[in-house]
Structure formats: C-alpha cells, structure tokens
N, C-alpha and C positions, 0 to 999 in steps of 0.2 A: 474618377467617373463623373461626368457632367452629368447631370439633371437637369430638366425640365420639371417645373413647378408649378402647378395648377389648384386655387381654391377650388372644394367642390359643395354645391349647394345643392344637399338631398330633397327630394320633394315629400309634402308630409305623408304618412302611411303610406312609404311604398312596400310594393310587398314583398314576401321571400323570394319568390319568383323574380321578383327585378332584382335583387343583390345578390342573388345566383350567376343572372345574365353577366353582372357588373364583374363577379368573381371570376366567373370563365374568360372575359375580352381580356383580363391580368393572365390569365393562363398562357394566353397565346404568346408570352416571352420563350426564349428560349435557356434552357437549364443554365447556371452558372458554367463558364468554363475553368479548366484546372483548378476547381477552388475558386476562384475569385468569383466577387460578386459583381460581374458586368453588367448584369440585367436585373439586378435586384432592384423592387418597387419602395418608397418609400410611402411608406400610410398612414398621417398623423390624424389625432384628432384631439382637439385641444377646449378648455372651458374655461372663459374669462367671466367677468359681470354681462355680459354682451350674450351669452348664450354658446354652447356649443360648435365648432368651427371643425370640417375635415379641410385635408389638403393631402394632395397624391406627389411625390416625385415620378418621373420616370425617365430610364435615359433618354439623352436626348437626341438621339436616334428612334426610336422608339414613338415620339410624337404623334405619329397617325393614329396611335390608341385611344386620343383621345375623341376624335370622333366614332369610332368605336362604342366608347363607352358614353355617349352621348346617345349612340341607338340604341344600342343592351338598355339602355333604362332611362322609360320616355319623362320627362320630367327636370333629368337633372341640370343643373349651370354647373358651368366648369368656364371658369376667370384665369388666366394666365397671376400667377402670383410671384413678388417678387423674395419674400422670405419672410419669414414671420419673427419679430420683433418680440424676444424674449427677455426677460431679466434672466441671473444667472439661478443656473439651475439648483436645488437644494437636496436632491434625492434625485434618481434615474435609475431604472430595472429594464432590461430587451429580456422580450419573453419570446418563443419560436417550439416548433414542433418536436419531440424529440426523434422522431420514425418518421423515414421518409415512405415507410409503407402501412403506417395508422394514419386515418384520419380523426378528429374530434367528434363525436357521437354526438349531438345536440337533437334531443327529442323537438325543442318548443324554441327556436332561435329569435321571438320575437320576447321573449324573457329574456334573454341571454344579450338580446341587443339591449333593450330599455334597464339592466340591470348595468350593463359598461359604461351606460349615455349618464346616468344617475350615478358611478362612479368619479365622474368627470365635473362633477358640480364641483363649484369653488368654495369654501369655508369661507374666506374675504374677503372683503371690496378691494382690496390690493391682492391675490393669490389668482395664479392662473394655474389651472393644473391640465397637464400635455399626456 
C-alpha cells in the first residue's frame, strides 16, 4: 500500500470541536476490504528535543483528505513530508480498539490529550520517543 505523507502542524488550543471535525474527514475512508488494510490511516506523533511533531499517512489515492482536513480544522499546516528519520527502534507496542461496536468513553478529552502529549516528552538529549 503507498502512502502519502504529510507533517501536520496543530494550531494552539484547538478545541474538541476541531479534533472531532479532524476525526470525522478520516472517517470518510472506506472500511478495509477482505481483511486487508487498504485504507488504513497512519497517525504518528513523535517527541524529540525540538518539541512534539504529528504526521498523518494516507493512501495515496485518498489525497484529497487533505484539504479536507485543512477545512474540518481552521488553523491547521499540513507540509507534504518525505519520512521521518529514525534511529533504530528499542521497544514498539500497536495499541487498537478491541470492538468494533464500543467506543472509548472519555468524560474530559482535553486530559486525555495533554496526559498522551506529556507521555511523549523525551528523558534525553539523544532519546526521541514515537
């Protein structure tokens, strides 16, 4: 599956309402076919010395989402990106839903957001954590 790669550069205190909008314009892909993950989004968000960094794959069919999601949520840059320049990894966990008919219940998502983003701090001047 190709991907299309795009940094994305959130705008400060945007609100629930904008990462709603954001969330829904990723809806509009179409379910995986037989299993395979043809349309699945990639979502990273990564924390060097430099600060906090997301980046979105999407296939590369799929392109147009991103002005899309340029209107779902006024504020944001979205930079065509060419890959993100890693050292090798030392640990790596994929986390995912286990029901595709539960959603996760988040009373106060603006906790739940700044508790992930504060995950993502680096312990090292040399440590990037993804």
């Amino acid at each position: 599956m190709e991907r299309a790669y795009y940094r994305l550069i959130f705008p400060e205190n945007l609100e629930h309402k904008a990462v709603l909008a954001f969330i829904n314009v990723l809806g509009g892909l179409p379910n995986t076919v037989t299993g395979r993950t043809s349309s699945a989004i990639v979502f990273e968000a990564w924390a060097d010395k430099k600060g906090v960094h997301h980046r979105i794959g999407i296939p590369a069919n799929y392109t147009h989402l991103i002005d899309q999601l340029r209107t779902a949520t006024r504020g944001l840059n979205v930079q065509p990106d060419e890959g993100l320049a890693l050292a090798d990894f030392s640990y790596a966990s994929e986390f995912g839903l286990s029901s595709k008919t539960k959603s996760l219940q988040i009373e106060e998502p603006g906790r739940v957001a700044a508790s992930l983003l504060t995950s993502l701090q680096t312990l090292n001047p040399d440590e990037v954590t993804v």
